[in-house]
DRENTORKOL-3810 file (N, C-alpha, C; in nm, 4 decimals):
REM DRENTORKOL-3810
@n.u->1.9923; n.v->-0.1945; n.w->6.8449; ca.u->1.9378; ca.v->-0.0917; ca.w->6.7586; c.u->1.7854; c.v->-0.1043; c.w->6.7487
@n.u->1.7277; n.v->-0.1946; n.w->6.7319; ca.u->1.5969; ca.v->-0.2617; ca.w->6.7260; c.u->1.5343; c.v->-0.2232; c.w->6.8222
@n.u->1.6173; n.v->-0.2413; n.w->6.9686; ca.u->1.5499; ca.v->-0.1835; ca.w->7.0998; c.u->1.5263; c.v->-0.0432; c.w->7.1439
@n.u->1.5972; n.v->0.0234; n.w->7.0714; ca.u->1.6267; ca.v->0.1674; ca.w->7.0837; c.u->1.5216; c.v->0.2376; c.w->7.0065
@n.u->1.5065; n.v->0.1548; n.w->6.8749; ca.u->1.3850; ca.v->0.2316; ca.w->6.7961; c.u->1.2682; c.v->0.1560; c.w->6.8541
@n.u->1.2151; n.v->0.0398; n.w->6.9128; ca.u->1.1126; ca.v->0.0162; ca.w->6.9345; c.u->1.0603; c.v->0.0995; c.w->7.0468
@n.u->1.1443; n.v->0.1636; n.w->7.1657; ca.u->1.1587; ca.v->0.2880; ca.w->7.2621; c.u->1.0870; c.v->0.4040; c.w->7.2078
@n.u->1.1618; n.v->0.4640; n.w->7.0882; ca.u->1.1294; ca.v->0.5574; ca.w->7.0382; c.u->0.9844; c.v->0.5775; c.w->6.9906
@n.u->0.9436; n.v->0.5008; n.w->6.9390; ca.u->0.8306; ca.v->0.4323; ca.w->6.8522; c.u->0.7310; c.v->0.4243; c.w->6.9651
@n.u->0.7522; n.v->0.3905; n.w->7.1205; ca.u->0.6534; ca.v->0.3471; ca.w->7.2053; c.u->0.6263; c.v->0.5150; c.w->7.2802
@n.u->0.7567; n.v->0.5760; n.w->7.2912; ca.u->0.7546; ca.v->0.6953; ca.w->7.3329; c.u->0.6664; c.v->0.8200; c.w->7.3024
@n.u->0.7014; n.v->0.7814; n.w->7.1248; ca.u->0.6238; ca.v->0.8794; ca.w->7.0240; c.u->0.4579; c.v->0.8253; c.w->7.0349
@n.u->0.4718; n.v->0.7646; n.w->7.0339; ca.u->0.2576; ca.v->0.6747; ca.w->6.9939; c.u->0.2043; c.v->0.7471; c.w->7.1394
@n.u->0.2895; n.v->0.7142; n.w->7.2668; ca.u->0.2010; ca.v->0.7370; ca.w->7.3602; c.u->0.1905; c.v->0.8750; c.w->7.4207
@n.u->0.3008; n.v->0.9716; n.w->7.3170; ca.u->0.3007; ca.v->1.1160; ca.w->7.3219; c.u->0.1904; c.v->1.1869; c.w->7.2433
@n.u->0.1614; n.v->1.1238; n.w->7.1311; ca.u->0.0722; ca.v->1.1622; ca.w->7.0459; c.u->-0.0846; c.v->1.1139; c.w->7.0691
@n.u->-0.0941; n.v->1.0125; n.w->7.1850; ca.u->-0.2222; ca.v->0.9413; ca.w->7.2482; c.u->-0.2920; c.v->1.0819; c.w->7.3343
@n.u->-0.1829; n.v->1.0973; n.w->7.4111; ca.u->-0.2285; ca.v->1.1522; ca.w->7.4949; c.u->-0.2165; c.v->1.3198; c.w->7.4344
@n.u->-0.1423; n.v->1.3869; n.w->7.3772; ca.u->-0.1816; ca.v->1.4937; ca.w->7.2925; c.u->-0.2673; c.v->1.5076; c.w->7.2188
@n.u->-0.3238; n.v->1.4125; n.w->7.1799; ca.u->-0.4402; ca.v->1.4517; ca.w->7.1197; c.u->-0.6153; c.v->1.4502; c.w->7.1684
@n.u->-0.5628; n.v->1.3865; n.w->7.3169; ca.u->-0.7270; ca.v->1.3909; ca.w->7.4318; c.u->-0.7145; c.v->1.5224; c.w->7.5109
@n.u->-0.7687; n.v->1.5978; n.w->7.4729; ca.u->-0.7293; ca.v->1.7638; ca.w->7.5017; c.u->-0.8417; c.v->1.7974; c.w->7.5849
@n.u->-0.9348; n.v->1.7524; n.w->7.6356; ca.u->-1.0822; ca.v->1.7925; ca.w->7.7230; c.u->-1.0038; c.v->1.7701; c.w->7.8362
@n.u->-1.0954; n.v->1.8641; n.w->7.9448; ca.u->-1.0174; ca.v->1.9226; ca.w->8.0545; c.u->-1.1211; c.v->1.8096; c.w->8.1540
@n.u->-1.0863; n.v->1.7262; n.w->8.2310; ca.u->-1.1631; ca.v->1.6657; ca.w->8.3379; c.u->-1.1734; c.v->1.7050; c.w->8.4652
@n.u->-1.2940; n.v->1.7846; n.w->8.4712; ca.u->-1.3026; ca.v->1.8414; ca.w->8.6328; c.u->-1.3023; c.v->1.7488; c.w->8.7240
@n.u->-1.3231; n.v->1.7570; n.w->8.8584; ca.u->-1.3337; ca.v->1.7263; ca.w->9.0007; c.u->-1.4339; c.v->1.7009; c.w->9.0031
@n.u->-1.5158; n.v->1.6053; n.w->9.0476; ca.u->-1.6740; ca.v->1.6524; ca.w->9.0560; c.u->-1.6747; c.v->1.6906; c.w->9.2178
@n.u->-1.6487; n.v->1.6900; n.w->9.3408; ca.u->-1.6168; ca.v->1.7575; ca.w->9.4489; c.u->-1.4487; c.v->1.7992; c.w->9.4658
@n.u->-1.4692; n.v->1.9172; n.w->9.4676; ca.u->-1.3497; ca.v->1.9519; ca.w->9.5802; c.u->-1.3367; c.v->1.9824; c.w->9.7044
@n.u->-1.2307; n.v->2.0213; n.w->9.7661; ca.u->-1.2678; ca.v->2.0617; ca.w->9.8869; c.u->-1.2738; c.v->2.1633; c.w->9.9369
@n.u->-1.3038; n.v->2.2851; n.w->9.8639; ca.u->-1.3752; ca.v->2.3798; ca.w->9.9395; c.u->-1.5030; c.v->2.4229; c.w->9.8552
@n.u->-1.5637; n.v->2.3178; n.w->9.8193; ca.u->-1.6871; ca.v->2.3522; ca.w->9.8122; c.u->-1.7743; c.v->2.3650; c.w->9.8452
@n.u->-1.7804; n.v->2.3165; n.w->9.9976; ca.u->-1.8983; ca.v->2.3398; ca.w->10.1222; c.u->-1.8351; c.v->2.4876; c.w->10.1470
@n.u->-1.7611; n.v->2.5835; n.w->10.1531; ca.u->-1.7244; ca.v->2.7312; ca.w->10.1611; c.u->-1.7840; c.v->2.8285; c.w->10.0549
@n.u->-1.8061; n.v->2.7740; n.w->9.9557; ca.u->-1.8256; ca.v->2.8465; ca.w->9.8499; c.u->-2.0201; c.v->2.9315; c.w->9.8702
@n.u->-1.9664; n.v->3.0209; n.w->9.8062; ca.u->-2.0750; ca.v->3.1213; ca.w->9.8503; c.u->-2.1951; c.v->3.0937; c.w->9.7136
@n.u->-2.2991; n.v->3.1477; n.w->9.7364; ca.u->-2.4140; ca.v->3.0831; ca.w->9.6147; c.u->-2.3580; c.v->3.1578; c.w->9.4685
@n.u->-2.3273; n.v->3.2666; n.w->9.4684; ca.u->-2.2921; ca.v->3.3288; ca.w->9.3688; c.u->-2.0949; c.v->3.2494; c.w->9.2704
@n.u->-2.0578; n.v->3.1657; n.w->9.3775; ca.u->-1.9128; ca.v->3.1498; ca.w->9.3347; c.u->-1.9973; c.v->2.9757; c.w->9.2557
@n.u->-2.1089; n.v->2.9513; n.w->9.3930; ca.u->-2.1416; ca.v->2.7939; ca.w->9.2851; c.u->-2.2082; c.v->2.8234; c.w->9.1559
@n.u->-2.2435; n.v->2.9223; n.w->9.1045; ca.u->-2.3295; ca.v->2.9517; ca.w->9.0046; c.u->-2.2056; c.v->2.9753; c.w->8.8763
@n.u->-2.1171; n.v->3.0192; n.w->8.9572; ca.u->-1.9830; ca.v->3.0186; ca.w->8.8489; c.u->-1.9576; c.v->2.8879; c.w->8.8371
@n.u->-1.9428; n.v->2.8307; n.w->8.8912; ca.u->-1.8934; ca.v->2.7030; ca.w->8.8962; c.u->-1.9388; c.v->2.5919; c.w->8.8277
@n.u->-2.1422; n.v->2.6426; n.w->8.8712; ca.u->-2.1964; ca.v->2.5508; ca.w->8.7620; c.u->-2.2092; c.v->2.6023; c.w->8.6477
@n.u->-2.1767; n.v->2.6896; n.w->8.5520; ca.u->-2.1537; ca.v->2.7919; ca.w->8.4246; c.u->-1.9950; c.v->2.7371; c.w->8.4049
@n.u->-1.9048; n.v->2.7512; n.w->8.4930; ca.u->-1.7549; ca.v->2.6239; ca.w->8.4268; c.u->-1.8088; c.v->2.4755; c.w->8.3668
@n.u->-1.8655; n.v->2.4182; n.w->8.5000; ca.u->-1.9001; ca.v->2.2866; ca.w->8.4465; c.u->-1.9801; c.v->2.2664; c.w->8.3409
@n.u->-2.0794; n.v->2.3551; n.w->8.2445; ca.u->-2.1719; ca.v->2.3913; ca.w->8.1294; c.u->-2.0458; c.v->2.3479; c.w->8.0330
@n.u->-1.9694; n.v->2.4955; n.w->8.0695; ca.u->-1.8589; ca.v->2.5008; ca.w->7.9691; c.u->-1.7448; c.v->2.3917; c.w->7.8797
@n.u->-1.6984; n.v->2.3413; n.w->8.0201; ca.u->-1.5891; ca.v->2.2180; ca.w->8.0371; c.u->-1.6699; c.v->2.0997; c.w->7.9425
@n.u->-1.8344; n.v->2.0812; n.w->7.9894; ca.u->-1.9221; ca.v->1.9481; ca.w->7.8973; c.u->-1.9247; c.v->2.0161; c.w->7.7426
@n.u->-1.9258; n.v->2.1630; n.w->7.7552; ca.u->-1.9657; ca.v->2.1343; ca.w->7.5494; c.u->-1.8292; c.v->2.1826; c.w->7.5025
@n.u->-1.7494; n.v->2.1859; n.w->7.5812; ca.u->-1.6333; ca.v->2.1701; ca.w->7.5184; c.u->-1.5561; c.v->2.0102; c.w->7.4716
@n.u->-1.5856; n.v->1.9195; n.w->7.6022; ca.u->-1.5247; ca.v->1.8242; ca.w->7.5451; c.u->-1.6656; c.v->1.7423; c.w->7.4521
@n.u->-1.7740; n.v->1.7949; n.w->7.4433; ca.u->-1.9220; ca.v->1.7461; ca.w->7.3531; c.u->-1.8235; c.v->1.7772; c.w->7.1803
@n.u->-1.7490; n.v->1.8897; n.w->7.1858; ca.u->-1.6974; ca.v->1.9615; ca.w->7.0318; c.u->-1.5982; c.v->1.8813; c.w->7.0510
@n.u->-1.5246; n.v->1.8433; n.w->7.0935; ca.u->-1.3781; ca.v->1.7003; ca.w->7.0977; c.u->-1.4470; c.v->1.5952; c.w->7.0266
@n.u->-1.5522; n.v->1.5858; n.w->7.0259; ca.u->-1.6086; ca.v->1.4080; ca.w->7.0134; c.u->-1.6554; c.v->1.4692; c.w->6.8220
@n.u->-1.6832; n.v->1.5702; n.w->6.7746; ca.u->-1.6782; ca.v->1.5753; ca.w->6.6459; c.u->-1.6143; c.v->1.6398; c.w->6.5223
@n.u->-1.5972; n.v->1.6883; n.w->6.4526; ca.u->-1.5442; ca.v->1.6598; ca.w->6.3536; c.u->-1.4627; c.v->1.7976; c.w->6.3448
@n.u->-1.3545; n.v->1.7548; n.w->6.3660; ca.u->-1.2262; ca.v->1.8698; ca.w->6.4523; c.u->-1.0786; c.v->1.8345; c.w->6.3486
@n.u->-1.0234; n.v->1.9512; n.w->6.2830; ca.u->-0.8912; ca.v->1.9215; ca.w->6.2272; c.u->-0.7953; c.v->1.7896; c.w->6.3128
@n.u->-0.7958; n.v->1.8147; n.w->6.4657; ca.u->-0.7141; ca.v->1.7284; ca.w->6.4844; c.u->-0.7475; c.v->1.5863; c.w->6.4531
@n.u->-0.8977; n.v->1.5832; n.w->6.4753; ca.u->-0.9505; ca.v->1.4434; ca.w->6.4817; c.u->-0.9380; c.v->1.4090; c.w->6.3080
@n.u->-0.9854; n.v->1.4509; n.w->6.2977; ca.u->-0.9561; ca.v->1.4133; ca.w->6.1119; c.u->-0.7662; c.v->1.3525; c.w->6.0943
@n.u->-0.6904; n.v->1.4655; n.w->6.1312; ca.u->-0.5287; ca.v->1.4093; ca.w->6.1156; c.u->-0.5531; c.v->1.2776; c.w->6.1966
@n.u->-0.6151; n.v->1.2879; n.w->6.3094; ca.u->-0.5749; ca.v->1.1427; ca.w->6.3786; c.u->-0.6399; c.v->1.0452; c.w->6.3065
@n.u->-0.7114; n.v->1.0695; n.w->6.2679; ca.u->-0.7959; ca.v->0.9534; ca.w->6.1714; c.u->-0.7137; c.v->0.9114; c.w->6.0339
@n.u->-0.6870; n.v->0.9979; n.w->5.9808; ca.u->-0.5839; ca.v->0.9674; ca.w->5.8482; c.u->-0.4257; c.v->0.9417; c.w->5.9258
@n.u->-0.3554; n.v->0.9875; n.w->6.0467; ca.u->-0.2166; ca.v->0.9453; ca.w->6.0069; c.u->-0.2125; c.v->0.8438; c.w->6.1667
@n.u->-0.2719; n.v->0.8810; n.w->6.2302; ca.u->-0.2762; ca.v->0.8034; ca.w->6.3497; c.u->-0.3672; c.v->0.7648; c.w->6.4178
@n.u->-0.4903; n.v->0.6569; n.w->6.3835; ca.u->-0.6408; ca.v->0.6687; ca.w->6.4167; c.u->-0.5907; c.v->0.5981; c.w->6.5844
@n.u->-0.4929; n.v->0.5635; n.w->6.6537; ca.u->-0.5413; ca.v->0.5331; ca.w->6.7945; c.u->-0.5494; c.v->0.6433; c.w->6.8473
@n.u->-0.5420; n.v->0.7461; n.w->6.8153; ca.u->-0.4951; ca.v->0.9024; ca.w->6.9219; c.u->-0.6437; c.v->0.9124; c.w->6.8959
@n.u->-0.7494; n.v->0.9103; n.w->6.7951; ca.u->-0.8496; ca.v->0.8988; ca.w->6.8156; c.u->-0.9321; c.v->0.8583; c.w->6.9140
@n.u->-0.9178; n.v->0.7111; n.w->6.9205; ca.u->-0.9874; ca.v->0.6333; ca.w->7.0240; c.u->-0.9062; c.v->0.7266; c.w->7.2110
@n.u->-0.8427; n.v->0.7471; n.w->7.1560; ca.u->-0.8115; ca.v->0.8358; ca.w->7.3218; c.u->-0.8596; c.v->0.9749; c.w->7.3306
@n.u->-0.8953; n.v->1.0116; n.w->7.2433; ca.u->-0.9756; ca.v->1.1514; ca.w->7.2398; c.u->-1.0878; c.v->1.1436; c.w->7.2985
@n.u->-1.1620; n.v->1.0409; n.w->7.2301; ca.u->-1.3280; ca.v->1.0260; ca.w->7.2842; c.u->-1.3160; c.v->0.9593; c.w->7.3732
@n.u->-1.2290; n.v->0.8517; n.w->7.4329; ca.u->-1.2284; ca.v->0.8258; ca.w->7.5426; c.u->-1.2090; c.v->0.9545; c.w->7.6393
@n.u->-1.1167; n.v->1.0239; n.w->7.6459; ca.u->-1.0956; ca.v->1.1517; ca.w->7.7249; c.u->-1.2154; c.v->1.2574; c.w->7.7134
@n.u->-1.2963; n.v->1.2491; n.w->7.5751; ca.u->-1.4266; ca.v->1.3457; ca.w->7.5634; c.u->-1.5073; c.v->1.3040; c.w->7.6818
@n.u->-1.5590; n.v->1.1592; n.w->7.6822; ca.u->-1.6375; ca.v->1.0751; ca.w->7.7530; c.u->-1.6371; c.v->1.0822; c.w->7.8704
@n.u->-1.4857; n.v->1.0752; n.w->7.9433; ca.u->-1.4877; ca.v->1.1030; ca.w->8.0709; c.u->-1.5270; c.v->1.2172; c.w->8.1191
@n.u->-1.4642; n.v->1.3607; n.w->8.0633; ca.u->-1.4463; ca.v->1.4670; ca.w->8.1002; c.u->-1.6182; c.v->1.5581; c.w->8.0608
@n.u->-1.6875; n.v->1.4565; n.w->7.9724; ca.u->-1.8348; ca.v->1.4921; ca.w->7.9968; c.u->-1.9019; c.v->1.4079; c.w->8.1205
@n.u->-1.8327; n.v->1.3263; n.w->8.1828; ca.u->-1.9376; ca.v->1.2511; ca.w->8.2831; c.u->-1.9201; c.v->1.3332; c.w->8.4337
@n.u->-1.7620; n.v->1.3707; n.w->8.4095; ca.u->-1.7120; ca.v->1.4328; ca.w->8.4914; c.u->-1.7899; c.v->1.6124; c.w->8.5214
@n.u->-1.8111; n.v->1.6259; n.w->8.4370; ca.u->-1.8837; ca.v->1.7646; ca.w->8.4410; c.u->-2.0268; c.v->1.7541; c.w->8.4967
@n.u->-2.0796; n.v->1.6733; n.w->8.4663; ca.u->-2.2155; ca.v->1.6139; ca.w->8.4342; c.u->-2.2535; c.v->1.5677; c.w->8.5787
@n.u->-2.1519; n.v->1.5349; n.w->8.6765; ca.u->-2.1198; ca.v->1.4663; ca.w->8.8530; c.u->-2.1229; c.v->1.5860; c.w->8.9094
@n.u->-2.0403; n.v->1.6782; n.w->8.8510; ca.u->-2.0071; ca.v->1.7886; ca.w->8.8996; c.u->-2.0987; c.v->1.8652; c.w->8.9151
@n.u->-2.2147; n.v->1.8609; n.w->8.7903; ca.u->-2.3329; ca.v->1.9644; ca.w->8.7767; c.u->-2.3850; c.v->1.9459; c.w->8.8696
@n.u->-2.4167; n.v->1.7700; n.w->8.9027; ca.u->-2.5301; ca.v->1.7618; ca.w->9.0148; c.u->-2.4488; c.v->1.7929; c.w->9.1678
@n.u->-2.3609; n.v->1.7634; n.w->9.1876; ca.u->-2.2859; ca.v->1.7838; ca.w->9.3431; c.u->-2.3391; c.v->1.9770; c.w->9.3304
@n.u->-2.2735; n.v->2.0333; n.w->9.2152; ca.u->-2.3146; ca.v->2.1354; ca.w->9.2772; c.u->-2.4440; c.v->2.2523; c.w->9.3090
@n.u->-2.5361; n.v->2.1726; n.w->9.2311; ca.u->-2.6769; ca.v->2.1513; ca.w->9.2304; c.u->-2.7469; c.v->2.1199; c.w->9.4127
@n.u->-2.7078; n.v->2.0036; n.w->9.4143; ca.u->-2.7266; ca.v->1.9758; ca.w->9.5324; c.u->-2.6720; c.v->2.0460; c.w->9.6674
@n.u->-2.5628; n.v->2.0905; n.w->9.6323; ca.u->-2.4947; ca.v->2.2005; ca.w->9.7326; c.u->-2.5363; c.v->2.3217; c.w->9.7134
@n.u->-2.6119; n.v->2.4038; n.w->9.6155; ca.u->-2.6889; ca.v->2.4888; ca.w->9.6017; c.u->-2.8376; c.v->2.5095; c.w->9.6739
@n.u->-2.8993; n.v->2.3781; n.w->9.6719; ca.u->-3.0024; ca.v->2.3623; ca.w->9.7397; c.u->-2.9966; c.v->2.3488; c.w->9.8943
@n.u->-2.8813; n.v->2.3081; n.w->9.9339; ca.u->-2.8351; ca.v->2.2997; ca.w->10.1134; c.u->-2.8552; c.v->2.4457; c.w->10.1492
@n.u->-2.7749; n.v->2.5090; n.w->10.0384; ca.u->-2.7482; ca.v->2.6532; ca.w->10.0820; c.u->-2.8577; c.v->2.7555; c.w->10.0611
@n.u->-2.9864; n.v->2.6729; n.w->9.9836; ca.u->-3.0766; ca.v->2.7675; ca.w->9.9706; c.u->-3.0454; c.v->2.8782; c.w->9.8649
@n.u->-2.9783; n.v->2.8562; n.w->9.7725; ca.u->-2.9463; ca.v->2.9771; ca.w->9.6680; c.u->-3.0196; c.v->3.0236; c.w->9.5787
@n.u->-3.1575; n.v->2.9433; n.w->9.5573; ca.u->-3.2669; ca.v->3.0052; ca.w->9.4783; c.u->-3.3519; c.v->3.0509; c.w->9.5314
@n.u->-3.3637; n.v->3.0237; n.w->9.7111; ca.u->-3.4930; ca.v->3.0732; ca.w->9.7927; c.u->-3.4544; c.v->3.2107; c.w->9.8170
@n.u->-3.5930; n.v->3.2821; n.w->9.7880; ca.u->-3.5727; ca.v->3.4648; ca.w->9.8096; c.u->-3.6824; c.v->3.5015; c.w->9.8706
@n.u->-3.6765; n.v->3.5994; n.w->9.9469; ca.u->-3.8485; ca.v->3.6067; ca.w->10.0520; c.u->-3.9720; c.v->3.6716; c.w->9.9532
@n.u->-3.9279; n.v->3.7109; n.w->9.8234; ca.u->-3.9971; ca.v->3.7376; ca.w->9.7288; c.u->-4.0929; c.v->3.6098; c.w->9.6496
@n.u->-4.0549; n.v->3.4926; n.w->9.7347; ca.u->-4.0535; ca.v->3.3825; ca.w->9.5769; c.u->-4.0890; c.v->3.3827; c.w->9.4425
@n.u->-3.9676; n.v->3.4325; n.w->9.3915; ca.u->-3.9827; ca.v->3.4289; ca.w->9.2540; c.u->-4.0071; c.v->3.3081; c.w->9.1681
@n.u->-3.9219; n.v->3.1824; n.w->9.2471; ca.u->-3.8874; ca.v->3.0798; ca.w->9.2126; c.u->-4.0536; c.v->2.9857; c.w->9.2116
@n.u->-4.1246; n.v->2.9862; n.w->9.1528; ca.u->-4.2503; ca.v->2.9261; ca.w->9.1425; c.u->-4.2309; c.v->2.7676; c.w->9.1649
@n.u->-4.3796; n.v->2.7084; n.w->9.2363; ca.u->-4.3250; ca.v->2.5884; ca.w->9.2994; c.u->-4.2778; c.v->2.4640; c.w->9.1070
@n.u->-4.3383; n.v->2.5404; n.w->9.0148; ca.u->-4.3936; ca.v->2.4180; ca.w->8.9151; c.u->-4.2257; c.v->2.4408; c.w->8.8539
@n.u->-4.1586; n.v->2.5639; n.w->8.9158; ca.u->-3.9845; ca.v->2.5860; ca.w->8.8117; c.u->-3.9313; c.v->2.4932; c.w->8.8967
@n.u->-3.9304; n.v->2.4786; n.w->8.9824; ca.u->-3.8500; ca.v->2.3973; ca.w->9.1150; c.u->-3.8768; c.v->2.2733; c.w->9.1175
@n.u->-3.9667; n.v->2.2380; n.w->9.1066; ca.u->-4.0396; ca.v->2.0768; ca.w->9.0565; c.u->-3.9312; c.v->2.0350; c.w->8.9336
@n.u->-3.9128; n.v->2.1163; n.w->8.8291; ca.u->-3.8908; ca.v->2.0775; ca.w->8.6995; c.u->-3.7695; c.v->2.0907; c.w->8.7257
@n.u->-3.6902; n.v->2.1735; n.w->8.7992; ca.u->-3.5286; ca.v->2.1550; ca.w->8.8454; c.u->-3.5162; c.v->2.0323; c.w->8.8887
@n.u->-3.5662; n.v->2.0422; n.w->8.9791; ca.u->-3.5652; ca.v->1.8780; ca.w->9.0607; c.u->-3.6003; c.v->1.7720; c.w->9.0176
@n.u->-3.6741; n.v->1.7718; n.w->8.8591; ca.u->-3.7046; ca.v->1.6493; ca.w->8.8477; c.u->-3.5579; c.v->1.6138; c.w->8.7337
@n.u->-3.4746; n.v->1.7620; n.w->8.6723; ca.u->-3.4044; ca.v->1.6996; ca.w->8.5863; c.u->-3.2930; c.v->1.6929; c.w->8.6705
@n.u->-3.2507; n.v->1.7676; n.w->8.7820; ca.u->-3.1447; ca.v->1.6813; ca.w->8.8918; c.u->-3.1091; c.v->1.5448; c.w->8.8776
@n.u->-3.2742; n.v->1.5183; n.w->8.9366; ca.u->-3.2710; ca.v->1.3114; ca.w->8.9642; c.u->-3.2514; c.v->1.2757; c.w->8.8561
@n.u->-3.3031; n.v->1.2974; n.w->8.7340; ca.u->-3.2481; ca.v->1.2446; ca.w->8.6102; c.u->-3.1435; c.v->1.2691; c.w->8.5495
@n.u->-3.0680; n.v->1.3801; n.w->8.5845; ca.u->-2.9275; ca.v->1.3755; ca.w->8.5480; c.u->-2.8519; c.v->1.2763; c.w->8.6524
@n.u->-2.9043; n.v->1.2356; n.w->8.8035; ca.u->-2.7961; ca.v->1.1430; ca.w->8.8521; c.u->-2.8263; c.v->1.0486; c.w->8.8130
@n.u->-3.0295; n.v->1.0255; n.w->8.7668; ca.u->-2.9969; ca.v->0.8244; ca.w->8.6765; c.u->-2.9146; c.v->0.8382; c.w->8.5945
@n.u->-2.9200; n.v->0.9011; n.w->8.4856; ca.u->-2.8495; ca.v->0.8411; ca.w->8.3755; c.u->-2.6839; c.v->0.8655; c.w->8.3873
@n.u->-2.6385; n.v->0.9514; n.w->8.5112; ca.u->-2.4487; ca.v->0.8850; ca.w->8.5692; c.u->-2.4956; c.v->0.7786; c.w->8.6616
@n.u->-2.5717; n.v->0.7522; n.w->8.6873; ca.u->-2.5943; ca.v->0.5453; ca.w->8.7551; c.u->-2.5860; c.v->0.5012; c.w->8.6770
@n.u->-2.6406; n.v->0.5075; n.w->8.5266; ca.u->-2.6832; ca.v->0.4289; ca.w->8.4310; c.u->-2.5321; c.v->0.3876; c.w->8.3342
@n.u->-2.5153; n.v->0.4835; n.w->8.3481; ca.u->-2.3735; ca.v->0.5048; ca.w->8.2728; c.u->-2.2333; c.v->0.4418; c.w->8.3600
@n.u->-2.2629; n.v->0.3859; n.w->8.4399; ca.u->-2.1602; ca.v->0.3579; ca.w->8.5492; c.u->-2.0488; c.v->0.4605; c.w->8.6019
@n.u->-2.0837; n.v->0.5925; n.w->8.6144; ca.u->-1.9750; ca.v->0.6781; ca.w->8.6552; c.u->-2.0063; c.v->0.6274; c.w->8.8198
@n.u->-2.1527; n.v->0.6798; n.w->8.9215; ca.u->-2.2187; ca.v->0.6139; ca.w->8.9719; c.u->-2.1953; c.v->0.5074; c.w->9.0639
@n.u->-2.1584; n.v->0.4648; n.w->9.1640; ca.u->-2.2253; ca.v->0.3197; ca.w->9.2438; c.u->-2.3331; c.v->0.3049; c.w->9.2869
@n.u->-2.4251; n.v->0.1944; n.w->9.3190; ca.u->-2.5524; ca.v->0.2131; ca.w->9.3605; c.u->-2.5391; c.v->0.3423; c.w->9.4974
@n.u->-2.4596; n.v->0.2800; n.w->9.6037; ca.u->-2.4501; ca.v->0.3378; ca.w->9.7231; c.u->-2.4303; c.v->0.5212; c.w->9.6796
@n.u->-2.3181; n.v->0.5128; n.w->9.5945; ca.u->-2.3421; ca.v->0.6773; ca.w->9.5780; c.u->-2.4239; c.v->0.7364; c.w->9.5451
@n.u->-2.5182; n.v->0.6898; n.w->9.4576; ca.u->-2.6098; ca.v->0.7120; ca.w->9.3824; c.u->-2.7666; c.v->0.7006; c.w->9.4644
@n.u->-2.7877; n.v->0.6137; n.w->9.5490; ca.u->-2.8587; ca.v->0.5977; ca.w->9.6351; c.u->-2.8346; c.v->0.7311; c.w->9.7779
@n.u->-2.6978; n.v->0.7519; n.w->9.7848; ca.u->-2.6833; ca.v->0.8370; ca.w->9.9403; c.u->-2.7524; c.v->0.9850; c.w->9.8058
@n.u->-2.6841; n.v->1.0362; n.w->9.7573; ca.u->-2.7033; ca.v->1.1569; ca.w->9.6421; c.u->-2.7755; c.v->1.1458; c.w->9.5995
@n.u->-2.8801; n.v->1.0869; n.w->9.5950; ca.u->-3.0649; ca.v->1.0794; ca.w->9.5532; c.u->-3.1162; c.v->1.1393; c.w->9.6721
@n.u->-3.0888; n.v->1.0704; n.w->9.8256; ca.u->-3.1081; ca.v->1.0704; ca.w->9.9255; c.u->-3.1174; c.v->1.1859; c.w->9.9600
@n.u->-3.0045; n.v->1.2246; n.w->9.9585; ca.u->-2.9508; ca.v->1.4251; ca.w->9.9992; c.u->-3.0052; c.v->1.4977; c.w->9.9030
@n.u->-3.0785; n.v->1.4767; n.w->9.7602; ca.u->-3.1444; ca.v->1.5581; ca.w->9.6697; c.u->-3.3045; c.v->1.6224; c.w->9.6933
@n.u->-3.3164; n.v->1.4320; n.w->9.7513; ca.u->-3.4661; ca.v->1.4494; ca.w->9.7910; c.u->-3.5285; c.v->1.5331; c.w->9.9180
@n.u->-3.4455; n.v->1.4945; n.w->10.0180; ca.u->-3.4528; ca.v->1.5557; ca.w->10.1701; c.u->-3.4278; c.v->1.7062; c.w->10.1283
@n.u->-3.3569; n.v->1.7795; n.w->10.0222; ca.u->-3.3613; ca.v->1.9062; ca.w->10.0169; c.u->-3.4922; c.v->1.9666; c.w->9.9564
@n.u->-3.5661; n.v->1.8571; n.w->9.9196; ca.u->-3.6595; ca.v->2.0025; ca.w->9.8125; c.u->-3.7496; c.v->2.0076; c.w->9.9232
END
């Protein structure tokens, strides 16, 4: 009997762990994203915007998080763990598709609108959005080093 409810008990906790980390964790590459046309990555990077301040509103002060805090505070600690990821995850994603934007040339127009000092300032918060996923250990040096690499050779 003891074993049957300690089942139940392990069943329920780790139903309610994971019901309550509700942020959606993108891909940061898939595979057809070397296909994707400049206008489908611009959607894509406007999802990944989305997906980060959505799980940014997970991490504060939310009916569920409050219940988890008063009747079940570990479903908590798996929320912001799941916020955390699913912002680093967006955040990988921004720059992959950043960088695959620039392969493809999606801001160059024979007009140049794009002034050299806007493009500078893109590029400088690129590289600083991939330090601080090095910094953060999403990151390996090597990835982080090749994807600096391929950032720089594009501008």
């Amino acid at each position: 009997m003891k074993t049957k409810l300690a089942i139940v008990v392990l069943l329920a906790t780790s139903g309610l762990m994971t019901g309550c980390a509700t942020p959606h964790v993108v891909q940061a590459v898939k595979t057809t994203d070397s296909s994707m046309t400049c206008t489908q990555i611009n959607s894509e990077l406007a999802d990944a915007d989305r997906f980060r301040s959505d799980a940014q509103k997970e991490k504060g002060m939310t009916g569920t998080n409050v219940a988890a805090v008063i009747f079940f505070w570990p479903a908590m600690i798996g929320t912001y763990s799941n916020a955390n990821e699913a912002i680093a995850a967006a955040d990988s994603r921004k720059i992959h598709l950043t960088s695959l934007s620039a392969q493809k040339k999606c801001g160059d127009t024979s007009s140049e609108s794009d002034t050299f000092s806007t493009k500078a300032a893109r590029n400088e918060k690129n590289l600083t959005e991939l330090k601080a996923l090095f910094d953060k250990g999403v990151l390996t040096k090597s990835e982080y080093d090749a994807k600096r690499a391929k950032m720089i050779s594009a501008m």
